[in-house]
LUMROKE-40094 format. One record per residue (C-alpha): residue number from 1; x, y, z negated. Coordinates in nm, 2 decimals. Layout:
BEGIN
num:NUM; X:X; Y:Y; Z:Z
...
//
This chain:
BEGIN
num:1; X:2.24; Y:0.09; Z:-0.23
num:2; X:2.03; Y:-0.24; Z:-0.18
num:3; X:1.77; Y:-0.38; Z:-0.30
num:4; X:1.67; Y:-0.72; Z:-0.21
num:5; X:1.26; Y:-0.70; Z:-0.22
num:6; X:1.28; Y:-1.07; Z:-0.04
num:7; X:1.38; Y:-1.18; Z:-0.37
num:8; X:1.03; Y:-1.02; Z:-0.55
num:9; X:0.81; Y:-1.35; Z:-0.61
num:10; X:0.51; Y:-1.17; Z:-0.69
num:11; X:0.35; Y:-0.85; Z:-0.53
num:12; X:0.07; Y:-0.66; Z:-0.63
num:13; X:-0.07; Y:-0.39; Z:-0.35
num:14; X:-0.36; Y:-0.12; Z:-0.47
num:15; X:-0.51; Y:0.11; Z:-0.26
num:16; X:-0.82; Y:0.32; Z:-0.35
num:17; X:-1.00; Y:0.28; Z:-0.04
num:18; X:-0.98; Y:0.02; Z:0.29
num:19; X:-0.71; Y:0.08; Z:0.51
num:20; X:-0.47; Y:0.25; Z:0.23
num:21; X:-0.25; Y:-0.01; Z:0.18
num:22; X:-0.22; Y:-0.12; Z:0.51
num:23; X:-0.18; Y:0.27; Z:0.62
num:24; X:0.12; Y:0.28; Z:0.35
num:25; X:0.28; Y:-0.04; Z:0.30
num:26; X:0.14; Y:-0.26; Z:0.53
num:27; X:0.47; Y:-0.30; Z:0.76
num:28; X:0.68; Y:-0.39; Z:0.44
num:29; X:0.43; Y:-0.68; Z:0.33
num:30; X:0.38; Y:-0.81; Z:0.66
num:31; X:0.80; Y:-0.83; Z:0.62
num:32; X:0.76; Y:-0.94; Z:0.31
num:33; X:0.51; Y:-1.26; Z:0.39
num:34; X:0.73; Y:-1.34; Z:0.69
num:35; X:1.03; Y:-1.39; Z:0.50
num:36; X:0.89; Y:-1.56; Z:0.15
num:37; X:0.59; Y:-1.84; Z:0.24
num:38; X:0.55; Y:-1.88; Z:-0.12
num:39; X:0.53; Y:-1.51; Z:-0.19
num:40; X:0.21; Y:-1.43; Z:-0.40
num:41; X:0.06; Y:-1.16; Z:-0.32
num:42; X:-0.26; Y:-0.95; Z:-0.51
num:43; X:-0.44; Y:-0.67; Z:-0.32
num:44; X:-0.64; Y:-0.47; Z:-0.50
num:45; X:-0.89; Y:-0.18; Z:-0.35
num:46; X:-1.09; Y:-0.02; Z:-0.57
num:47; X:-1.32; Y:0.16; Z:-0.37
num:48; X:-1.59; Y:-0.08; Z:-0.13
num:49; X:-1.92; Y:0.05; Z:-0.03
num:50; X:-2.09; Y:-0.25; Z:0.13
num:51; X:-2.01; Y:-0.13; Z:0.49
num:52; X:-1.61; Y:-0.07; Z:0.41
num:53; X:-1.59; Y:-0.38; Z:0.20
num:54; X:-1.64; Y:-0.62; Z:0.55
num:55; X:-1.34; Y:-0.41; Z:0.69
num:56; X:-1.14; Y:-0.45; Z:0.36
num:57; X:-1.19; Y:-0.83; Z:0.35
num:58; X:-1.13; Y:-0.85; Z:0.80
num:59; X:-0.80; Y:-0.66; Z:0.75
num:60; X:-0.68; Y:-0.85; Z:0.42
num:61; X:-0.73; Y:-1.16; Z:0.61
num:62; X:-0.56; Y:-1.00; Z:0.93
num:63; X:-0.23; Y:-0.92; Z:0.71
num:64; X:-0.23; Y:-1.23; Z:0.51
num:65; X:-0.35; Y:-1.52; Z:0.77
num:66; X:-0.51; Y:-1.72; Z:0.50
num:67; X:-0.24; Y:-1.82; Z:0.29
num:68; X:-0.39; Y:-2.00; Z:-0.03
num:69; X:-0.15; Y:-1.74; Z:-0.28
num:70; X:-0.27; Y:-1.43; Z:-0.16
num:71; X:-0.61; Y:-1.35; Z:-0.36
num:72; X:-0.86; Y:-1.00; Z:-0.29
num:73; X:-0.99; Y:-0.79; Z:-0.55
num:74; X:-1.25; Y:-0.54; Z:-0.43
num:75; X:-1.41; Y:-0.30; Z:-0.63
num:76; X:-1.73; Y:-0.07; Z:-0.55
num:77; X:-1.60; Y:0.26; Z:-0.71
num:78; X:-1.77; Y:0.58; Z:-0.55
num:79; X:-1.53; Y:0.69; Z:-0.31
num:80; X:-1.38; Y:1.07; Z:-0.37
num:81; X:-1.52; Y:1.05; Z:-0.74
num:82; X:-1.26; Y:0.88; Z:-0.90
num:83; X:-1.15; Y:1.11; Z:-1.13
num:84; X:-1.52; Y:1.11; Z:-1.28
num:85; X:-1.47; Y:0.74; Z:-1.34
num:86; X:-1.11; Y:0.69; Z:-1.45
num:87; X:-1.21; Y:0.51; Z:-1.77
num:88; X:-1.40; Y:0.23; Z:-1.60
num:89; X:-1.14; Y:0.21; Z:-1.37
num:90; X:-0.92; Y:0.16; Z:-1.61
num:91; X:-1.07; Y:-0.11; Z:-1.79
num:92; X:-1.03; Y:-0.28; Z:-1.46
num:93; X:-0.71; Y:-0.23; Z:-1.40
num:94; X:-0.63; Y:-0.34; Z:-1.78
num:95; X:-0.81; Y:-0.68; Z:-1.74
num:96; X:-0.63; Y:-0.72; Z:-1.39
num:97; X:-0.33; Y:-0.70; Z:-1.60
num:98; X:-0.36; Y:-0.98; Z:-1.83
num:99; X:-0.34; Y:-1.22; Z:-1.52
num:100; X:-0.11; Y:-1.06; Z:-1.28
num:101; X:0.29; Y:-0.98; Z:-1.35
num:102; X:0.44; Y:-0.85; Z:-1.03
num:103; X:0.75; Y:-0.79; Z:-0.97
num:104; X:0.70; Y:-0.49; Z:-0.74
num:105; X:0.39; Y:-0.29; Z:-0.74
num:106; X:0.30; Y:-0.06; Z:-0.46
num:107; X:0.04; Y:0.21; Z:-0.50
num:108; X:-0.02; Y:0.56; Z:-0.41
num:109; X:0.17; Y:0.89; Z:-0.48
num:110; X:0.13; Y:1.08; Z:-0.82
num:111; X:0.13; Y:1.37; Z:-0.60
num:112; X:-0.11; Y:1.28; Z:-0.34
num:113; X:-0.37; Y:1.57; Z:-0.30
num:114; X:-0.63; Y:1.36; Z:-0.23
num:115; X:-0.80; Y:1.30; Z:-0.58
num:116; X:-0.86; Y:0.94; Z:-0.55
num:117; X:-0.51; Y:0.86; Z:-0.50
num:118; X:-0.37; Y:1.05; Z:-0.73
num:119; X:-0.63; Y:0.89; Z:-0.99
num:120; X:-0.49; Y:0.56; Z:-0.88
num:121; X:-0.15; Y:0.62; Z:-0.92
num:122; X:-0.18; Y:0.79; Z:-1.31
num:123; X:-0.34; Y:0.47; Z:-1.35
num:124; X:-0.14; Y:0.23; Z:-1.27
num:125; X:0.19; Y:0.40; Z:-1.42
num:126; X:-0.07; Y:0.36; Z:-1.77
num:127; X:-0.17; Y:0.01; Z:-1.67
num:128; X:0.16; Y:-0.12; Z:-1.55
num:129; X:0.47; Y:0.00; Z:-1.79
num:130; X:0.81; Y:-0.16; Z:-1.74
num:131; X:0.73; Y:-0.27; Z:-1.38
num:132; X:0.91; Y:-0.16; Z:-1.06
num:133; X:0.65; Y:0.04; Z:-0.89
num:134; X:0.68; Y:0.19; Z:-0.53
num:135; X:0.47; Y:0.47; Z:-0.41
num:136; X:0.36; Y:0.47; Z:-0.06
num:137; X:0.26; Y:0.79; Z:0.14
num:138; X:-0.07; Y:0.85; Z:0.35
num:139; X:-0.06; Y:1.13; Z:0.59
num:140; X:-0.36; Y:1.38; Z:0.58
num:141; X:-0.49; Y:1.73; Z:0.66
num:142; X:-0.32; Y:1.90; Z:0.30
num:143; X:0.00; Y:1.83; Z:0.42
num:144; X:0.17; Y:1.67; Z:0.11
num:145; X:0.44; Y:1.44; Z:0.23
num:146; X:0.72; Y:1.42; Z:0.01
num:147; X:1.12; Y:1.37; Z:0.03
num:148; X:1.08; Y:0.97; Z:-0.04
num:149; X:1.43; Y:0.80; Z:-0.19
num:150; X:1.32; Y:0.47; Z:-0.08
num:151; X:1.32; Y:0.32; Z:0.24
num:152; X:1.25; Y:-0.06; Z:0.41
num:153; X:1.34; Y:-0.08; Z:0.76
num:154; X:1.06; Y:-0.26; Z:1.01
num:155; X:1.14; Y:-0.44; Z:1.31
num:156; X:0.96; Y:-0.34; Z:1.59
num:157; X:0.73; Y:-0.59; Z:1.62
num:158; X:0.57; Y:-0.52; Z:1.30
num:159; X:0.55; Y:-0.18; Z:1.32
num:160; X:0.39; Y:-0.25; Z:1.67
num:161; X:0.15; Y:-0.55; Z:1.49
num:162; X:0.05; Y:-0.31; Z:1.20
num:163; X:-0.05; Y:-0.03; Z:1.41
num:164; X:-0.31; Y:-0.23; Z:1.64
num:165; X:-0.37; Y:-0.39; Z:1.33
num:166; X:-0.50; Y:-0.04; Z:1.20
num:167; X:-0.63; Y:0.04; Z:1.52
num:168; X:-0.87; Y:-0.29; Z:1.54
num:169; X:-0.97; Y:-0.34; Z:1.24
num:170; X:-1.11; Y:0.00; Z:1.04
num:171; X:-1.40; Y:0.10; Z:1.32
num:172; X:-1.52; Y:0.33; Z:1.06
num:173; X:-1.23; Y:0.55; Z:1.07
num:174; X:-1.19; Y:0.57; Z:1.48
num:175; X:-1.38; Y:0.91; Z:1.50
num:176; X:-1.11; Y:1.08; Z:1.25
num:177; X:-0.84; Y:1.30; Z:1.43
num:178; X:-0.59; Y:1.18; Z:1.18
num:179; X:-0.68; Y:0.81; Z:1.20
num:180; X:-0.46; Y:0.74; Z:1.54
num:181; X:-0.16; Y:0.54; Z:1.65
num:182; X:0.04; Y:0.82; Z:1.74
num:183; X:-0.01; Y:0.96; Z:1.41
num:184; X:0.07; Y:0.61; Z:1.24
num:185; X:0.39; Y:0.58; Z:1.46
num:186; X:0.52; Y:0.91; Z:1.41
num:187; X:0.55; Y:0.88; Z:1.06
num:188; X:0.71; Y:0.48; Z:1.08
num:189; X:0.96; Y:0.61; Z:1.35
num:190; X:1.09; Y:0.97; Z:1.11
num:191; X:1.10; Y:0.75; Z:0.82
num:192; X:1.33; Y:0.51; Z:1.06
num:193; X:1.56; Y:0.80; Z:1.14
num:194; X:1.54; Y:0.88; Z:0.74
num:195; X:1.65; Y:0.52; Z:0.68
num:196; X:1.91; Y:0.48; Z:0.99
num:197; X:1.73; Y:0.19; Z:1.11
num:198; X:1.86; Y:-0.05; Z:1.36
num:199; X:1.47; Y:-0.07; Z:1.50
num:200; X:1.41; Y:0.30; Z:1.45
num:201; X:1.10; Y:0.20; Z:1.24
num:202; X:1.06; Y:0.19; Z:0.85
num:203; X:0.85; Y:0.26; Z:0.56
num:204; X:0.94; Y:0.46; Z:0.27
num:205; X:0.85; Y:0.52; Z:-0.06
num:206; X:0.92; Y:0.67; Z:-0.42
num:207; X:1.08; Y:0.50; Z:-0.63
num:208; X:1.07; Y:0.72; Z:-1.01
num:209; X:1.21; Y:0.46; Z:-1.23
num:210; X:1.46; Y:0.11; Z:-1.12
num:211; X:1.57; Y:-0.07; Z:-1.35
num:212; X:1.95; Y:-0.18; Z:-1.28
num:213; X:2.13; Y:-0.48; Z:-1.44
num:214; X:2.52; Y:-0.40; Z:-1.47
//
């Protein structure tokens, strides 16, 4: 079973902290903006201290190379505190959602042990009802990777380009065991044999409600 993604016109990424989306998605939208020019693209990270922000804002321009319909939103929630401040994050999300109407969201795991994430993702399932919405998985010391049912195969030049991607542009996170390339293409190249990728490199995701049109 198929489906076309290149035919999305409008994306909308969130991540709770820099280097989230990228970490979890960023092979499929670096597909995604080679294929469609006109593609626009929202991505959305809710929480940027001052010194994280200049990495969010490098690696958003990395990922998009300036394209005039791909627009930031950074936020300056407290990170690992979200739960404490899901109703002004909420509001935010709300008003982001009377301008933006995706076609496919991508966001973090309902699951995801890390309490920021899974914050994130209640929230956007309340913010966003009736759109396709694809949960992307982060790797980290609890161990919660999941069985994902959906699965976009990378070519190996992107899964190459968004590792040194990650690798260059988060300096803050180069001291964390977990935050290395091996790590990042371990994960890219099981979710490749998952997938039964020609490259032997994909992304994959959840996928709890598609809509199909008989």
């Amino acid at each position: 079973m198929f489906f076309d993604l290149s035919k999305a016109n409008s994306i909308l990424c969130i991540g709770a902290h820099p280097d989230d989306i990228e970490i979890g998605c960023g092979g499929t939208v670096l597909a995604l903006l080679d294929n469609n020019p006109d593609l626009r693209l929202d991505w959305v990270v809710l929480g940027c201290n001052q010194l994280r922000k200049a990495e969010a804002q490098a690696a958003f321009e990395a990922w998009t190379n300036g394209r005039a319909n791909c627009v930031s939103h950074f936020y300056d929630f407290e990170d690992t505190l979200f739960p404490s401040q899901i109703v002004d994050i909420k509001r935010a999300m709300h008003k982001l959602s009377e301008s933006i109407h995706p076609d496919v969201i991508f966001t973090h795991r309902r699951e995801d042990y890390h309490q920021d994430h899974r914050t994130l993702a209640e929230v956007t399932w309340n913010t966003f009802r009736g759109h396709l919405i694809l949960e992307y998985e982060i790797a980290k010391y609890e161990g919660d990777l999941g069985n994902p049912n959906v699965f976009v195969s990378l070519t190996d030049e992107i899964a190459l380009k968004k590792t040194e991607m990650l690798m260059n542009l988060f300096p803050t996170q180069q001291t964390k065991p977990w935050y290395n390339s091996g790590a990042f293409q371990s994960i890219m190249r099981l979710r490749g044999i998952e997938a039964k990728s020609a490259s032997g490199f994909a992304e994959a995701f959840h996928g709890r409600k598609i809509w199909l049109q008989p």
